[in-house]
N, C-alpha and C positions, 0 to 999 in steps of 0.2 A: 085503623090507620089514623092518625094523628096528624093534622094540619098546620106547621109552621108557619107561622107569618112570613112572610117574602122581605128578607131584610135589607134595606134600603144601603145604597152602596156612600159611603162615605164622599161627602163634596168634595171634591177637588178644589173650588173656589177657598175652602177655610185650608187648605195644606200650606200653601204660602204664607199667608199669615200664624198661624201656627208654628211653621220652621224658622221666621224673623222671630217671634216671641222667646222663642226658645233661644234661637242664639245671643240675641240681646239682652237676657236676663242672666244669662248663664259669665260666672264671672271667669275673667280675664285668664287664661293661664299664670300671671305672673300675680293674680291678687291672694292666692294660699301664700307665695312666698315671699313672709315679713323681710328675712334676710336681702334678697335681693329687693325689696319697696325701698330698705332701710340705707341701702348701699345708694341706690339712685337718689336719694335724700342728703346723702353725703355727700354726693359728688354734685349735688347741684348748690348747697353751700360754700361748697370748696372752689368751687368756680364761679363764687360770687352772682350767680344769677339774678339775686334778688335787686342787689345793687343798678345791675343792667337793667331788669324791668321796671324799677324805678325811673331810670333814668329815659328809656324808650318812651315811658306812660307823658314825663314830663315834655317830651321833644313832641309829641302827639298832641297832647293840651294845649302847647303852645300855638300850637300851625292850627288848630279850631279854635282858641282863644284872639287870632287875629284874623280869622276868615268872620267868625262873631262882630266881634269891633269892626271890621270891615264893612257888616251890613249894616253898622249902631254908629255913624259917625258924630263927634261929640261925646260920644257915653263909653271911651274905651277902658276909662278907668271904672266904671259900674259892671263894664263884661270883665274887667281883672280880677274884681271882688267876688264877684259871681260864682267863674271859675277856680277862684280860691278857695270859697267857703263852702260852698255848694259842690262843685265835681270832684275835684281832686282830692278828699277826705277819701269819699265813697268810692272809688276808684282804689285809691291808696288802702282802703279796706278790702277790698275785694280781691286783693294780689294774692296773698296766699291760699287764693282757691285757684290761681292760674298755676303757682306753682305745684301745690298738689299733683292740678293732671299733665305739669310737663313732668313731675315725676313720675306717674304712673307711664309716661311716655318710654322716656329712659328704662324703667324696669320692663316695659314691654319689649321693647325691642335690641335691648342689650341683655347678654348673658350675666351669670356673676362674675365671670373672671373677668370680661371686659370690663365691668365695670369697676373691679379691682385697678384695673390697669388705668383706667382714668383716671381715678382717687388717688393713686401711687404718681401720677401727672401733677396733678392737679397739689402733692404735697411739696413736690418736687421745684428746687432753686428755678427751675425754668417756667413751672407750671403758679408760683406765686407771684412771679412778675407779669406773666400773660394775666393772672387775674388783677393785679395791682394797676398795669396800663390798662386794660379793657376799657373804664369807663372814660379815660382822653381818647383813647384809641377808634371808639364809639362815637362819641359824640365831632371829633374830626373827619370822621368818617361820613358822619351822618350831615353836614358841609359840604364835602368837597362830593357827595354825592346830590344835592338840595343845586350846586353850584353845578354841577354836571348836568342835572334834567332838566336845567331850567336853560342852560345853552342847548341842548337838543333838542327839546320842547322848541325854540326858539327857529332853530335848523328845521325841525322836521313840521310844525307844525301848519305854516302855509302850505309848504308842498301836499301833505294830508288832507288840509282843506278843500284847496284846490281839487284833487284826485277826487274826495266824497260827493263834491258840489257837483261837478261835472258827469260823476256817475247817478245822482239827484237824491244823496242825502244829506238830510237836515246835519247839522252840527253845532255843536253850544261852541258862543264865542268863545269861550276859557274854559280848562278844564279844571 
């Protein structure tokens, strides 16, 4: 009679990470299909995105561009420079790796034919003018909302105080 070793039962502790492994490495449903990658590629030219992200990145630089100068008073023209030479190249380099995975985004969760039907939007007399206003539309937007938070911030922010202090938490004077 022949003696088996007594084979040790598989950790349970490595099954978890083993089944993350696996599905995290394992690619996308939608990454075999170039057609649909290629269609969300399309539609996100077509809808001018890059233009908008552009434009977002600069409305972003600006508002840490003057929180910067804010702490530097005297040197706002050396934090312009700065910000010029230095961030916003790299930044402005790095966009089309944002775009990339909002494409991969779109091909993830849009079919082909939806994204047929955007693209078909998007070539359309109504869909070239929503991309043509976008960036006033955007940046008025991005105002009258700046102008919006900062009267509610303004409303709400004592009362909030108030309410934190009284229940005894700490709170930054400004947020």
């Amino acid at each position: 009679m022949m003696i088996r070793p007594r084979r040790r039962p598989f950790p349970v502790r490595f099954l978890l990470p083993l089944l993350l492994a696996l599905i995290l490495t394992a690619p996308p449903a939608w990454a075999n299909d170039a057609a649909r990658l290629e269609k969300a590629r399309v539609l996100m030219e077509l809808s001018g995105s890059d233009v908008l992200a552009d434009q977002a990145l600069l409305a972003v630089t600006r508002q840490a561009e003057e929180l910067i100068a804010h702490e530097n008073p005297g040197r706002e023209a050396e934090v312009t420079i700065l910000v010029r030479d230095h961030f916003l190249p790299k930044a402005r380099a790095a966009l089309p790796e944002l775009s990339r995975g909002i494409t991969g985004l779109y091909a993830a969760h849009f079919t082909a034919a939806e994204l047929d039907q955007m693209i078909a939007f998007y070539r359309s007399p109504a869909g070239r003018k929503l991309v043509a206003l976008s960036p006033t539309i955007m940046a008025q937007s991005m105002s009258l909302g700046q102008a919006w938070a900062e009267g509610v911030a303004d409303r709400a922010w004592d009362s909030f105080t108030r309410a934190a202090r009284d229940r005894g938490l700490a709170v930054p004077k400004q947020l």
